[in-house]
N, C-alpha and C positions, 0 to 999 in steps of 0.2 A: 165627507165635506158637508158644512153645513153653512146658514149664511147666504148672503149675494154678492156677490161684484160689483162696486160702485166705486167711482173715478172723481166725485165731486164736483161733475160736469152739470151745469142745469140743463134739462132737454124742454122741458117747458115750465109754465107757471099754472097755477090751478087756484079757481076762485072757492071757498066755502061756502057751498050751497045749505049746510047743516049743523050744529052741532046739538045733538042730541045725548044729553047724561043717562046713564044705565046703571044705578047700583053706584057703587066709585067708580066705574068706565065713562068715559064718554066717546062716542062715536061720532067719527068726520066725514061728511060728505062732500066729495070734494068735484069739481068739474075742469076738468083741463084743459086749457085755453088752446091747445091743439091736439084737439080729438086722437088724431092717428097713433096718440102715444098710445093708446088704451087696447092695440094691438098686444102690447108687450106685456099687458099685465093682463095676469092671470088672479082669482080667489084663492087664497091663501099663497099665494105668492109672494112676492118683496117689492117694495119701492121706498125710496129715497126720499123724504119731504123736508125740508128746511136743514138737511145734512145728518137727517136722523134713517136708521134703516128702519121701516117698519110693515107688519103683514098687514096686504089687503084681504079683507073680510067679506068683500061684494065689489061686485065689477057689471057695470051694464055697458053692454059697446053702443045699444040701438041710440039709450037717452043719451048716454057720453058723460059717464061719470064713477066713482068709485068710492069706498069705502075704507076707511081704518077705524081700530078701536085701540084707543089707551087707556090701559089701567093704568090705577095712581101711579107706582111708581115711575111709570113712563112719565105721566104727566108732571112729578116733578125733574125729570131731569131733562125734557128737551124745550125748546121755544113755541112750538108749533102747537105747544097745550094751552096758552095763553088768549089763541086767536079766535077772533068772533067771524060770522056770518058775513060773506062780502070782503072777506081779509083775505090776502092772496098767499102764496106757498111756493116755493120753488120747488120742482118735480127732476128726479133722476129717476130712469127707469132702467131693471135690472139690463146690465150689458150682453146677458148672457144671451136673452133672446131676442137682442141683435145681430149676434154671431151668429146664430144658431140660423134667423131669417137671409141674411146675406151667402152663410154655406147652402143653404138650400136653393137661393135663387141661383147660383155659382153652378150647383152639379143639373139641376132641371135651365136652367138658363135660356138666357136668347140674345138681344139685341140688348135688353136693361144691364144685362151682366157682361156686355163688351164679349161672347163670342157666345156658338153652338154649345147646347149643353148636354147631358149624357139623354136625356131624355127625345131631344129633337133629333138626337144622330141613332137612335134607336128606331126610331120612329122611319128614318129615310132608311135604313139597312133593312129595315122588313118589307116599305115598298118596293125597292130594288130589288130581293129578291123573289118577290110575289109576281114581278112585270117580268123579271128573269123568266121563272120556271112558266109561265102561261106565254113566252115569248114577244108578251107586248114592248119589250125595251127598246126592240130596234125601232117600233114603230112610236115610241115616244118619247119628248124629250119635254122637259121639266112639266110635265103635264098637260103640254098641246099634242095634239095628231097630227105628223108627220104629214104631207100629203104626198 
């Protein structure tokens, strides 16, 4: 399998901090107007820009911002080669590590993912039997002393 998952969904827009030519490449620096997508992307990874799928080259989460490079050929066939500094982009970010973010909050879970999750019911089954075998259960209940 190779590629990303993309739906055509825009999840935000992202302004052009950069664009910087290299040889026939040019390189986009791009800033997304909601930070939190930049959880999902990863260097050398995929995103979505103006409906075009392309690898990100550089990812900083702390500044909030990311990187593509297009070689010519790219640059002739998509729109987003056109665009100057201050020119905005629509952003889809790969779906996969949305899935992948929501199974995880699902099996570790809590109250965000609507119930207990393996990690918190784990967590009570080893106190319960630790207050078991030293016999503290009878004398405590959800963490207060019994008087």
């Amino acid at each position: 399998m190779g590629g990303h998952f993309v739906q055509g969904h825009v999840d935000t827009i992202a302004t052009i901090l950069t664009v910087i030519p290299d040889g026939d490449a040019i390189t986009f620096r791009l800033q997304p107007r909601d930070g939190e997508v930049l959880r999902y992307v990863v260097e050398k990874g995929f995103i979505t820009l103006d409906g075009a799928s392309l690898t990100v080259t550089a990812v900083d989460d702390e500044e909030g911002w990311l990187e593509i490079m297009l070689i010519l050929y790219t640059q002739e066939k998509i729109v987003t080669a056109a665009k100057k500094v201050g020119d905005k982009v629509n952003v889809e970010v790969d779906m996969t590590g949305k899935y992948v973010e929501k199974h995880v909050a699902a099996y570790f879970g809590g109250k965000e993912t609507g119930g207990s999750g393996i990690l918190e019911k784990m967590v009570k089954a080893m106190v319960d039997e630790q207050l078991a075998a030293s016999g503290l259960a009878k004398r405590h209940h959800f963490g207060l002393q019994e008087g």
